[in-house]
C-alpha positions in Angstrom: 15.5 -0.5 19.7 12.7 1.0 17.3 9.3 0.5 18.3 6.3 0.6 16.0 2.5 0.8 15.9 0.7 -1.0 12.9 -2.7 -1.9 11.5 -3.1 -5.4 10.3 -6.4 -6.1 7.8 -8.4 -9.3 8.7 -9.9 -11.2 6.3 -12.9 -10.1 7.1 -11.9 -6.6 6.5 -11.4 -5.4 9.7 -8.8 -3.5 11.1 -6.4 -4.9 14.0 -4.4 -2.5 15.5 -1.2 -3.1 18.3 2.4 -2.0 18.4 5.5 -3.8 18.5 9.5 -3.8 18.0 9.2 -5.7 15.1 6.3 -5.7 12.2 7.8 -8.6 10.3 7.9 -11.2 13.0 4.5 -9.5 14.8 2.1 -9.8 11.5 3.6 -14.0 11.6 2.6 -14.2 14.5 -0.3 -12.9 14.2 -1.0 -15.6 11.0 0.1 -18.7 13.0 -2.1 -18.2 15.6 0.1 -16.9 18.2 -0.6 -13.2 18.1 -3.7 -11.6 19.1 -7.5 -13.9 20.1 -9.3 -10.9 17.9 -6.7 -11.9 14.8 -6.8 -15.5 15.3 -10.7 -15.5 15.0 -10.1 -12.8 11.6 -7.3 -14.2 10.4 -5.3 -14.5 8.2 -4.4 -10.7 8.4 -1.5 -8.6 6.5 0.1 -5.6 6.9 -1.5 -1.8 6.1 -0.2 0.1 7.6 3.2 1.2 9.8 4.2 4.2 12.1 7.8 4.4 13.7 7.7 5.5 17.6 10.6 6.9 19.3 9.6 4.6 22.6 8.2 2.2 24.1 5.4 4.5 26.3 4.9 6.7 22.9 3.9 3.7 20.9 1.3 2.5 23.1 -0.1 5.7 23.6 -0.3 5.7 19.8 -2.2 2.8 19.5 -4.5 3.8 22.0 -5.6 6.6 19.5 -5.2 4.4 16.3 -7.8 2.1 17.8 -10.4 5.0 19.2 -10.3 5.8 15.5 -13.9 4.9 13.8 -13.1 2.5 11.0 -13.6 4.8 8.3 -11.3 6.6 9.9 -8.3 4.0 9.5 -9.0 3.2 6.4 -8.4 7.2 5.6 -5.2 7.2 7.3 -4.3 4.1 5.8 -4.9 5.7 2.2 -3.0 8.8 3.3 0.0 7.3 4.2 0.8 4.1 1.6 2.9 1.5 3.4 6.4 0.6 1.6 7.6 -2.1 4.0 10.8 -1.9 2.3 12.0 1.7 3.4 10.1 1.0 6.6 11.5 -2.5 7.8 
């Protein structure tokens, strides 16, 4: 099973961070109002930015750095690393 840590982008121009096994079905969630209280209060979000994890424990480690990250921070790394959600997904 793939795991993944990703960055959603609130409306507001924030940055939501959290991991999951799957980005598609995660960021709908997020926009029906079934994923995170932060997102539903920013929402609608969409997708920035996607990292593959080998596990479960590595992913959630990872997104325990991703959100210590200042936000100019994130958006740098989001620049960096362009998301192409169809070699990714």
């Amino acid at each position: 099973m793939p795991f993944y840590c990703y960055m959603v982008e609130c409306a507001d121009g924030s940055f939501y961070t959290g991991w999951t096994t799957n980005p598609q079905r995660r960021v709908q969630q997020h926009n029906r109002g079934r994923g995170a209280a932060y997102t539903r209060m920013h929402g609608p979000v969409h997708l920035v930015y996607l990292e593959s994890q080998p596990d479960r424990s590595s992913a959630q480690r990872r997104e325990a750095a991703l959100k210590r990250l200042s936000h100019a921070k994130k958006q740098q790394l989001i620049q960096a690393h362009p998301l192409q959600i169809q070699e990714e997904l």
